[in-house]
Structure formats: structure tokens, C-alpha cells
Backbone as ProteinMPNN parsed JSONL, in Angstrom:
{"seq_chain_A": "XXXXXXXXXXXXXXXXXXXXXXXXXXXXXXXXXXXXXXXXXXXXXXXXXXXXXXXXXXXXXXXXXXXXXXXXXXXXXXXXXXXXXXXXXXXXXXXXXXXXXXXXXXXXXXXXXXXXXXXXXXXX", "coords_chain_A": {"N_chain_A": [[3.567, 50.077, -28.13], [3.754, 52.493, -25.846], [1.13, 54.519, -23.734], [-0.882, 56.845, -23.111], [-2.029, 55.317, -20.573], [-0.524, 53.862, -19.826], [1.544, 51.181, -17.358], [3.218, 51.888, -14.772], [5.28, 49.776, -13.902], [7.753, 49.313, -12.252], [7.409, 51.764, -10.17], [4.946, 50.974, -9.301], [6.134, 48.449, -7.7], [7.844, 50.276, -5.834], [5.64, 51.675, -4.777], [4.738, 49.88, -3.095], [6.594, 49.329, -1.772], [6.987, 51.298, 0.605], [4.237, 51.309, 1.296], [4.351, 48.744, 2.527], [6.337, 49.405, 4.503], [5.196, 51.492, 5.994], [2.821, 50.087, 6.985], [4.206, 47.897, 8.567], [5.542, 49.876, 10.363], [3.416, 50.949, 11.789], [2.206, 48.571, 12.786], [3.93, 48.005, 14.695], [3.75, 49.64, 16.747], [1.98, 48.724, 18.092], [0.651, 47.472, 20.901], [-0.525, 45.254, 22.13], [-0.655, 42.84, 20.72], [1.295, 39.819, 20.084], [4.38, 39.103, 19.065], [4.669, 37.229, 16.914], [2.348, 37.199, 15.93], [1.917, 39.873, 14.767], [4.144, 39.282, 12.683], [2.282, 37.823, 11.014], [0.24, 39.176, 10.422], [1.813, 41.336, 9.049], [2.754, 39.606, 6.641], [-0.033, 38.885, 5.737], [-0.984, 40.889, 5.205], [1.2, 42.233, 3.26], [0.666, 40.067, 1.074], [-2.157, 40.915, 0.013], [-1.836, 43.361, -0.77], [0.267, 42.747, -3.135], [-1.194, 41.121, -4.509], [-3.229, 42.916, -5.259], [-2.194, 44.495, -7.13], [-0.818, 42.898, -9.135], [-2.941, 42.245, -10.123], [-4.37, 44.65, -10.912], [-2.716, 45.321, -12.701], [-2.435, 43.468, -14.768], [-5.573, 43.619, -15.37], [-5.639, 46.267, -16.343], [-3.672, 46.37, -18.488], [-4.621, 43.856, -20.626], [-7.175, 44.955, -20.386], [-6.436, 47.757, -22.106], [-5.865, 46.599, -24.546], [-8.597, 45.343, -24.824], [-10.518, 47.9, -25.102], [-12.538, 49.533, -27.235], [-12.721, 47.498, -29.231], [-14.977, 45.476, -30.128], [-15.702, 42.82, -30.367], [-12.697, 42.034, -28.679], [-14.05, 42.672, -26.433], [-15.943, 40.428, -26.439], [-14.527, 38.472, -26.279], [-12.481, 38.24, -24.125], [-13.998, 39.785, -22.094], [-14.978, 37.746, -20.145], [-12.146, 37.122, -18.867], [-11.539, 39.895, -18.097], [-13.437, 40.522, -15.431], [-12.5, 38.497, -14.035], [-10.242, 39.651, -13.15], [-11.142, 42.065, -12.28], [-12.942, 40.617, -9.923], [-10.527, 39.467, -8.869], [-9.315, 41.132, -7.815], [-11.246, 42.762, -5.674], [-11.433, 41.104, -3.877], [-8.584, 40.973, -3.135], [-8.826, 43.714, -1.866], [-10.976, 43.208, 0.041], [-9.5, 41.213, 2.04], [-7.474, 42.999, 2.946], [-9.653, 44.457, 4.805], [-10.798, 43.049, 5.961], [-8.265, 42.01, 7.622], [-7.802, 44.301, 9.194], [-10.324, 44.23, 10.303], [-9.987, 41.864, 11.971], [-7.222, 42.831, 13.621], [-8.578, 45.417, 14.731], [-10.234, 43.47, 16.491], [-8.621, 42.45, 17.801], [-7.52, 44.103, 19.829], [-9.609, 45.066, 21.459], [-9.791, 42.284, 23.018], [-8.44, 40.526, 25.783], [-6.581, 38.738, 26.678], [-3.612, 37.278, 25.359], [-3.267, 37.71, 21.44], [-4.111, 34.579, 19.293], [-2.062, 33.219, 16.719], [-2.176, 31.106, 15.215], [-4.579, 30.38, 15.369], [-6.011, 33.021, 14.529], [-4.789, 32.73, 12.041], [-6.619, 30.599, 10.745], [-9.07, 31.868, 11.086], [-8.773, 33.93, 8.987], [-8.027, 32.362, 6.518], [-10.465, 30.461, 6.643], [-12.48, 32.676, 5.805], [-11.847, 33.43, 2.88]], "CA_chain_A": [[4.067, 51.387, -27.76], [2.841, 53.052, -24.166], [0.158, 55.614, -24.294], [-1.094, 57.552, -20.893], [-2.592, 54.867, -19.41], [0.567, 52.898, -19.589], [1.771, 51.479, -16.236], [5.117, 51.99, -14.154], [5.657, 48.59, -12.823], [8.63, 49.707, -10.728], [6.969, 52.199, -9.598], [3.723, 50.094, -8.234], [6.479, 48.113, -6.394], [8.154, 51.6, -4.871], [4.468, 52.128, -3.23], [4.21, 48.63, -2.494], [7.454, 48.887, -0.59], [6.714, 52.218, 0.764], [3.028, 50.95, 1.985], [4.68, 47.883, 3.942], [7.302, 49.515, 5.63], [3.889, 52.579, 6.996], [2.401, 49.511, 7.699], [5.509, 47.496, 9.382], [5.655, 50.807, 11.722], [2.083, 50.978, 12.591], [2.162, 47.206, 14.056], [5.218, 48.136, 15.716], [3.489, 50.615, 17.696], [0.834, 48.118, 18.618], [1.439, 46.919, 22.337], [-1.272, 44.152, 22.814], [-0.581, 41.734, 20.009], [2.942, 39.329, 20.142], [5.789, 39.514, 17.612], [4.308, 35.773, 15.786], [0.93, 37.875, 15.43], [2.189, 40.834, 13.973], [4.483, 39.187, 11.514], [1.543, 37.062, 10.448], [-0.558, 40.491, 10.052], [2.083, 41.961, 7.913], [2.176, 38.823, 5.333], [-1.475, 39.285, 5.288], [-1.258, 42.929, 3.956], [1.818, 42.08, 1.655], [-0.133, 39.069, 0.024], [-3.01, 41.483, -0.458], [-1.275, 44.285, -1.547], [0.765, 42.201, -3.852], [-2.814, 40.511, -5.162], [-4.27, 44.143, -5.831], [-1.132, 45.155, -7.377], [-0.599, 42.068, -9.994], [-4.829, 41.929, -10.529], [-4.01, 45.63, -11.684], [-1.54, 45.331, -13.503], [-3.229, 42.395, -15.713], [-6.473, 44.015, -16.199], [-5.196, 47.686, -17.484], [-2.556, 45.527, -19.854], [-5.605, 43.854, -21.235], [-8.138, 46.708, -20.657], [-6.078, 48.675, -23.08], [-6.299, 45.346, -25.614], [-9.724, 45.148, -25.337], [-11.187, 48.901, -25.2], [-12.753, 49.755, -28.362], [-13.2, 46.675, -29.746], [-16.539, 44.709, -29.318], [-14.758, 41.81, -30.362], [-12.054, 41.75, -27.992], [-14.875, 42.58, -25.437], [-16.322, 39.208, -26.235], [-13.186, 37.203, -26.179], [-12.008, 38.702, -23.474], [-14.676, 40.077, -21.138], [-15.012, 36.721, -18.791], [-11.185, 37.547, -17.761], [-11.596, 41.03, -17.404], [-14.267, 40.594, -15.012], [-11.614, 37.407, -12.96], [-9.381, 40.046, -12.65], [-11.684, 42.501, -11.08], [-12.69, 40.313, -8.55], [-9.075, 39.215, -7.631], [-8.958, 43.177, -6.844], [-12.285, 43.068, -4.759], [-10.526, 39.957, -2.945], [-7.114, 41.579, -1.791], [-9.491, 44.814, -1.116], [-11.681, 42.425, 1.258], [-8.595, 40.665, 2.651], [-7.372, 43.982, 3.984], [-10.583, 44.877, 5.286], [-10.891, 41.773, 7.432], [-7.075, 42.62, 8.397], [-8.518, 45.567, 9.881], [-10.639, 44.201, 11.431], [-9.368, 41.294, 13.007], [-6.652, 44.035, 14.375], [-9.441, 45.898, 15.949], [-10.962, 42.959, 17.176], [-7.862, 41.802, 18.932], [-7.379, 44.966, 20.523], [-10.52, 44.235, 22.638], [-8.783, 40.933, 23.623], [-7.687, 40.743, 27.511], [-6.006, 37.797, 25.918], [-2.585, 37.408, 24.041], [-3.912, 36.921, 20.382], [-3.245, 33.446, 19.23], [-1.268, 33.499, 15.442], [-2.321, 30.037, 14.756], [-6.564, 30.806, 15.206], [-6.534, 34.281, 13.69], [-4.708, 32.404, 10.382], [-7.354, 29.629, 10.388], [-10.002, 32.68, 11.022], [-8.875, 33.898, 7.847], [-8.496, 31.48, 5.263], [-11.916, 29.929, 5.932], [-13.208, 33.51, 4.875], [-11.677, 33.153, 1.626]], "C_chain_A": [[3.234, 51.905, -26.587], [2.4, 53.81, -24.581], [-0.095, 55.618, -22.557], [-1.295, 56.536, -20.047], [-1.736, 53.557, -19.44], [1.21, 52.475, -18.127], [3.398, 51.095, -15.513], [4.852, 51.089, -13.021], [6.572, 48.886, -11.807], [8.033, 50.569, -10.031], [5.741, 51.773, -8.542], [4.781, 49.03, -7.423], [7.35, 49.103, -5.585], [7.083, 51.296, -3.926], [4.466, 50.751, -2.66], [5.461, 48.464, -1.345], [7.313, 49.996, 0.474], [5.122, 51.815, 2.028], [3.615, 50.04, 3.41], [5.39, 48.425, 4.738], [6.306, 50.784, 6.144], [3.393, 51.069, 7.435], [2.908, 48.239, 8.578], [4.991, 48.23, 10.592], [4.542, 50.665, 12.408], [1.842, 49.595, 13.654], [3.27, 47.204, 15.363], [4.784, 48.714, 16.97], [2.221, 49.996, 18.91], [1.349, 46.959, 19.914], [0.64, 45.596, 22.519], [-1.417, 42.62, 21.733], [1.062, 41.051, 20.077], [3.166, 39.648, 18.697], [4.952, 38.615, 16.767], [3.108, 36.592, 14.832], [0.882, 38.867, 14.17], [3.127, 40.381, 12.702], [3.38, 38.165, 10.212], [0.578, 38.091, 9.612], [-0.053, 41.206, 9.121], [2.55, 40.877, 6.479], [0.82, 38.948, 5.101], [-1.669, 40.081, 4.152], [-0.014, 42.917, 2.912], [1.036, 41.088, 0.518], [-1.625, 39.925, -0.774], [-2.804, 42.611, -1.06], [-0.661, 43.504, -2.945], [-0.272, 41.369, -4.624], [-3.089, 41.446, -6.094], [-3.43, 44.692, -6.868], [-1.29, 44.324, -8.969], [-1.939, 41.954, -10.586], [-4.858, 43.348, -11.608], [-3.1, 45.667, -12.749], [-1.867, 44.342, -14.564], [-4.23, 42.732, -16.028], [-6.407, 45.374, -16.74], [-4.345, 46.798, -18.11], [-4.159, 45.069, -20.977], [-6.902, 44.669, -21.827], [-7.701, 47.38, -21.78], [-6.097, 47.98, -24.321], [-7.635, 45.985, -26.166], [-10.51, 46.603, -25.707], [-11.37, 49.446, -26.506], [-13.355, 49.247, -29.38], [-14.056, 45.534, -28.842], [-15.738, 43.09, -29.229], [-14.245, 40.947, -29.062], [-13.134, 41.834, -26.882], [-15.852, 40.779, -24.824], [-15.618, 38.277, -25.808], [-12.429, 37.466, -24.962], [-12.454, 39.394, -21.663], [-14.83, 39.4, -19.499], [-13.295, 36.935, -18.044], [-11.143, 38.822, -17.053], [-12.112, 41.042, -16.059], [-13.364, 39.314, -13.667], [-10.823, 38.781, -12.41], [-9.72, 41.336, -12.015], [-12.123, 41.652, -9.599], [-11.157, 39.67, -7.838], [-8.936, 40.382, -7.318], [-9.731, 43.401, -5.527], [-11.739, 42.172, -3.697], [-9.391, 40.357, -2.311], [-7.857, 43.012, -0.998], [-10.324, 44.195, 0.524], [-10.703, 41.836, 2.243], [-8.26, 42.399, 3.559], [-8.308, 45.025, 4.806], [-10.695, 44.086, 6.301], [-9.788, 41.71, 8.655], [-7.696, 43.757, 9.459], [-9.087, 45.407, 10.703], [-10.623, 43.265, 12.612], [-7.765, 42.438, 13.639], [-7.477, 44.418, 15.607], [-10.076, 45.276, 17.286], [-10.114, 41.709, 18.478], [-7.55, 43.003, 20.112], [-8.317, 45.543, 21.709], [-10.382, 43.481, 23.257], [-8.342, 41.309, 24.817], [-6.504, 39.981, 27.048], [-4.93, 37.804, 24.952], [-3.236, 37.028, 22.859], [-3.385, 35.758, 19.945], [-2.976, 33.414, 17.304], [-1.679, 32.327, 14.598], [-4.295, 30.314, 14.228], [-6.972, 31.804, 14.398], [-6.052, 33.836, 12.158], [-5.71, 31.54, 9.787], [-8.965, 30.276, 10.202], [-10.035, 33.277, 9.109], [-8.807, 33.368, 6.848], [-9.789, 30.542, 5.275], [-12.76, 31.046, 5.66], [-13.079, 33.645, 3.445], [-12.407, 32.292, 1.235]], "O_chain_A": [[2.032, 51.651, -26.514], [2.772, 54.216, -25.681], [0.189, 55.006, -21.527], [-0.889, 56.612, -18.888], [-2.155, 52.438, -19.145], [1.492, 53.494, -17.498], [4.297, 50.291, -15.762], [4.461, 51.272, -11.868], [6.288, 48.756, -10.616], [8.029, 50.179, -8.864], [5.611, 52.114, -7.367], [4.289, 48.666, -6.354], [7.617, 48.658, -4.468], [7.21, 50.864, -2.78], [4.076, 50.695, -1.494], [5.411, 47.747, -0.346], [7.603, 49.496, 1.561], [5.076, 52.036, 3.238], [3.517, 50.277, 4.614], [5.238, 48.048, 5.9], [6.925, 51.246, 7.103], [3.719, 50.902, 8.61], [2.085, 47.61, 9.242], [4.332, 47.758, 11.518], [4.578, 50.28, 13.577], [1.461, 49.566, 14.824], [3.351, 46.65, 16.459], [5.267, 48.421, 18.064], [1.767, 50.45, 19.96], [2.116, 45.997, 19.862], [1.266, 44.747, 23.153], [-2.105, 41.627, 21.966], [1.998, 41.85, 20.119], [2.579, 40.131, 17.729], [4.441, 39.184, 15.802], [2.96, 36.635, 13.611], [0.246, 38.83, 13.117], [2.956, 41.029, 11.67], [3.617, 37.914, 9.03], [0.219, 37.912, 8.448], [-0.787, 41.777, 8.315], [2.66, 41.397, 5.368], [0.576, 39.177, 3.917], [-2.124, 40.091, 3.008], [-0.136, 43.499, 1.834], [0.88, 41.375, -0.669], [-2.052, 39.609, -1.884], [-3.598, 42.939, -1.943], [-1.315, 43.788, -3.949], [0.235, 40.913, -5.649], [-3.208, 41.25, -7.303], [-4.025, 45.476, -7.607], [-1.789, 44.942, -9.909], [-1.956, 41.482, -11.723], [-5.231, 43.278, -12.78], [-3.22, 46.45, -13.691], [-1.233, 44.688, -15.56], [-4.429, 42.359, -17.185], [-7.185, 45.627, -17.66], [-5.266, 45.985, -18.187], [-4.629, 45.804, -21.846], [-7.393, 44.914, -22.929], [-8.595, 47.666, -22.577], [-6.348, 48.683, -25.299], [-7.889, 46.669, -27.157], [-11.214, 46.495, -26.71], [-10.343, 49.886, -27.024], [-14.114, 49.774, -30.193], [-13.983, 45.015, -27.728], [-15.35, 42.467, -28.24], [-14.711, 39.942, -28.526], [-13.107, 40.785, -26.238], [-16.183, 40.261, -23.757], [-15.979, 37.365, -25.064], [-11.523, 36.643, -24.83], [-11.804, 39.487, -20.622], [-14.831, 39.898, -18.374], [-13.191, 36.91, -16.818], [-10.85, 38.986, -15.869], [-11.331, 41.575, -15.271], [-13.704, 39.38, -12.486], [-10.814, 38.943, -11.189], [-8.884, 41.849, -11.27], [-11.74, 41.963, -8.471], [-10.857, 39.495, -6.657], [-8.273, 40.605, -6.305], [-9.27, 43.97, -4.538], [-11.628, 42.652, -2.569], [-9.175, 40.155, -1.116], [-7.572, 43.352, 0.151], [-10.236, 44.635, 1.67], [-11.068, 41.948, 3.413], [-8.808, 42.758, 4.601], [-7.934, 46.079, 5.32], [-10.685, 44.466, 7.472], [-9.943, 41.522, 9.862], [-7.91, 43.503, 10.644], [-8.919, 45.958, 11.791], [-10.995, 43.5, 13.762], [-7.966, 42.266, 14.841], [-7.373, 44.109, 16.794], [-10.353, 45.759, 18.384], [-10.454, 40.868, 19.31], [-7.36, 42.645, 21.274], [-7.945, 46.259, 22.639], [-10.813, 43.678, 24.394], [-7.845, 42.428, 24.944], [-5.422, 40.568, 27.022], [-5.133, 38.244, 23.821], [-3.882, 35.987, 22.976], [-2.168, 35.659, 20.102], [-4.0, 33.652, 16.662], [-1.584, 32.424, 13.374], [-4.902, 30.38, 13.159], [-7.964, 31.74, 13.672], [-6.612, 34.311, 11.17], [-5.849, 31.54, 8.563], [-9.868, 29.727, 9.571], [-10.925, 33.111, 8.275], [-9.565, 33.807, 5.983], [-10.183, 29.954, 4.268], [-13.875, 30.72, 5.253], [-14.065, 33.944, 2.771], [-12.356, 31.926, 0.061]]}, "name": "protein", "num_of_chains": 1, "seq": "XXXXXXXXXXXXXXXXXXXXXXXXXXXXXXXXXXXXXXXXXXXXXXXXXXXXXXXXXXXXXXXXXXXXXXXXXXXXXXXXXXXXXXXXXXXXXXXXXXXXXXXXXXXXXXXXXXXXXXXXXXXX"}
């Protein structure tokens, strides 16, 4: 049975559709990166949104399991603790977004779509 801290899945994908299409526009507006770049930039921020989203959504489900009982704290604790850092991980992913952005926008240089994807998955 739901209790307050029950959560409105449709609703976390409303904002999630809501977020991409503010952050759709915002690349739109951005003159010094190509089209390849920018659609590479906004899978970025859906995969990390969609990370932070599903990481949430799995540790309040459980969270509400385990809270209370020591027990469940034991049996349970080592995932809790996975599914904070997959949160800290899409949080870091769109931090790096950020700032590879910024750091193309220094660029004289078209950015290249292929380097900035190989930039980020060896930070992962």
C-alpha cells in the first residue's frame, strides 16, 4: 500500500521529458558546436537523467523496505549504497556534460563528436 514517500513514476518521466526538451532548446541556441555534437550532448543528458531517475526510483522502493529494520539494513545495505552511487554517477556525468560544453565553447575549432564521446567514456 503507498504511504507519503511513495513515488509517481509517470510523473518522474513528465520531468524527465520536460528537462530534455529545456535542455534540447538550450543546445539549440548554441552556435559554435555542429548538429552530430549536439545530438551526442543531448543522449548524454538523457542517459544520465534516465540513470538518476531509475537509481531513484530503486533505492526509495527499497529504502522504504529496509527503514526500520536492522535486519533488512544488513541484507540489504550493500545495494542501497550501489544504488547511491549509480545517482552520484549520472550526477557526475552531467557535470562533465557541462563542462565539456564550456570547454568547447573556447574551441576556435568545430568540436569533433567522435573525440568528445571517447573523452567521456574513458572518465567512466
Amino acid at each position: 500500500m503507498p504511504d507519503d514517500r511513495s513515488i509517481d513514476v509517470k510523473q518522474l518521466f513528465e520531468q524527465r521529458e520536460i528537462k530534455t526538451s529545456e535542455f534540447s532548446g538550450l543546445l539549440e541556441k548554441i552556435k559554435y558546436a555542429s548538429r552530430e555534437t549536439k545530438k551526442l550532448w543531448l543522449e548524454i543528458y538523457e542517459n544520465a537523467v534516465d540513470d538518476r531517475a531509475n537509481a531513484y526510483v530503486l533505492f526509495i522502493d527499497l529504502y522504504q523496505f529496509v527503514a526500520g529494520n536492522q535486519q533488512g539494513h544488513v541484507n540489504h545495505g550493500p545495494m542501497l549504497a550501489k544504488y547511491m552511487e549509480r545517482l552520484e554517477k549520472a550526477n557526475s556525468a552531467l557535470i562533465k556534460l557541462a563542462e565539456m560544453i564550456d570547454a568547447a565553447r573556447g574551441e576556435d575549432e568545430p568540436v569533433d563528436a567522435a573525440a568528445l564521446y571517447e573523452s567521456f567514456e574513458k572518465d567512466e
